[in-house]
Structures are given as structure tokens and as C-alpha cells.
C-alpha positions as CSV (number, residue, x, y, z in Angstrom):
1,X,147.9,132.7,79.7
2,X,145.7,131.7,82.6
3,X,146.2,128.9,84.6
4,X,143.2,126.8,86.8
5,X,144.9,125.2,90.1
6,X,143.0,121.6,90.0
7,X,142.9,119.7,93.2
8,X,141.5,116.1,93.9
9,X,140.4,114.4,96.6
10,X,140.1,111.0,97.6
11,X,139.1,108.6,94.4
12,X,139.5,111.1,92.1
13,X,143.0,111.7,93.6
14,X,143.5,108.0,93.1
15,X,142.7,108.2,89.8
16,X,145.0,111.1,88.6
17,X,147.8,109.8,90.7
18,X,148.2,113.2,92.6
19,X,146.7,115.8,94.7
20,X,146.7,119.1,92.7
21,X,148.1,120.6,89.2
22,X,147.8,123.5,87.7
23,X,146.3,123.6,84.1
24,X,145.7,126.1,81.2
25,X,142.6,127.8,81.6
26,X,139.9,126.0,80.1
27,X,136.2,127.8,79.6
28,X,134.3,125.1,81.7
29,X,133.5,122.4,83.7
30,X,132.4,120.2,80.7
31,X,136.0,121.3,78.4
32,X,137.6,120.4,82.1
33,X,135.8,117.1,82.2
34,X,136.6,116.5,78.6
35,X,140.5,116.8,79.6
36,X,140.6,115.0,83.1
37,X,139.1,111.8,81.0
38,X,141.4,112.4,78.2
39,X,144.8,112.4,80.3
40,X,143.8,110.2,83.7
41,X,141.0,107.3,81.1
42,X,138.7,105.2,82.7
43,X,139.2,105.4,86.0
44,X,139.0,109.0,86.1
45,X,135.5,109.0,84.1
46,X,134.2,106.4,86.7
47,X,134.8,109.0,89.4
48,X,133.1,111.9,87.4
49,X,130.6,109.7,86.2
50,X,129.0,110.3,89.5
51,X,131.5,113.2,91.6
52,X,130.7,116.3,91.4
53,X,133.5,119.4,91.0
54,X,133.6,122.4,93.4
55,X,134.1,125.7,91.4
56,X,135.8,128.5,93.1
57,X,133.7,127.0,96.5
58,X,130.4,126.6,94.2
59,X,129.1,123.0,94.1
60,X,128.5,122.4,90.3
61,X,127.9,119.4,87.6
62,X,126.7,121.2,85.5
63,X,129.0,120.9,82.1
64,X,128.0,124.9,81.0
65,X,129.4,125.8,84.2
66,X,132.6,128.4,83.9
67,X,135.5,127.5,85.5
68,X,137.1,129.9,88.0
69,X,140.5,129.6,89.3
70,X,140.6,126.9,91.3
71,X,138.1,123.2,91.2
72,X,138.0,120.6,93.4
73,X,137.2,117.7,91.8
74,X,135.2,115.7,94.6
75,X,134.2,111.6,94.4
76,X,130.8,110.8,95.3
77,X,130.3,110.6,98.9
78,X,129.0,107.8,101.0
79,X,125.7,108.8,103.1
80,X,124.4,107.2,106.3
């Protein structure tokens, strides 16, 4: 079975209490969305709400999006 290697950064490694995992492969970003807010709750869906995940070094939000071996999943970032 394929695996996707998950890492988080800053509030989104907050919310999932850790820095990377590795997970079964799931089809895309939208089914990986669907299971971040599943196992981390609320305050995981706060920082997707507005984050964004890097696939495989592509900048995505798009739900359709397939997942490659590794996402970053990345909080909003501050401007200025």
C-alpha cells in the first residue's frame, strides 16, 4: 500500500501535535483535508480554513488536487 509522508509547519504543527507522519495514500488534497479535520477537529480546520498545502513542492488548495508523496501542510502567512 502507498503511504503519503505529511509534514506540518508552524500552526498547523500546533494543531496536530507533531511535525510529520506518514499516512495511507489518499487520492487528494480534499480526501486529505477531509482526514486531517477528522483526526486533529477544530483546530486543525481553523488552520486549513485559510493554509494552503504544498504538494510534492506545488502550492495547491485546490480540493481536486492529487496528492503525491509528500504535503506540506502550510498556515497562512503573515504579510508586511
Amino acid at each position: 500500500m502507498a503511504e503519503v509522508v505529511v509534514r506540518y509547519f508552524a500552526a498547523a504543527a500546533d494543531a496536530a501535535g507533531r511535525l510529520e507522519e506518514t499516512l495511507p495514500a489518499l487520492e487528494t488534497v480534499g480526501q486529505l483535508r477531509g482526514e486531517l479535520v477528522a483526526k486533529y477537529g477544530d483546530a486543525m480546520a481553523r488552520v486549513l480554513a485559510s493554509g494552503s498545502f504544498l504538494v510534492d513542492g506545488i502550492v495547491s488548495r485546490d480540493d481536486a488536487r492529487t496528492l503525491g508523496q509528500r504535503v506540506d501542510v502550510l498556515p497562512p502567512f503573515a504579510g508586511g
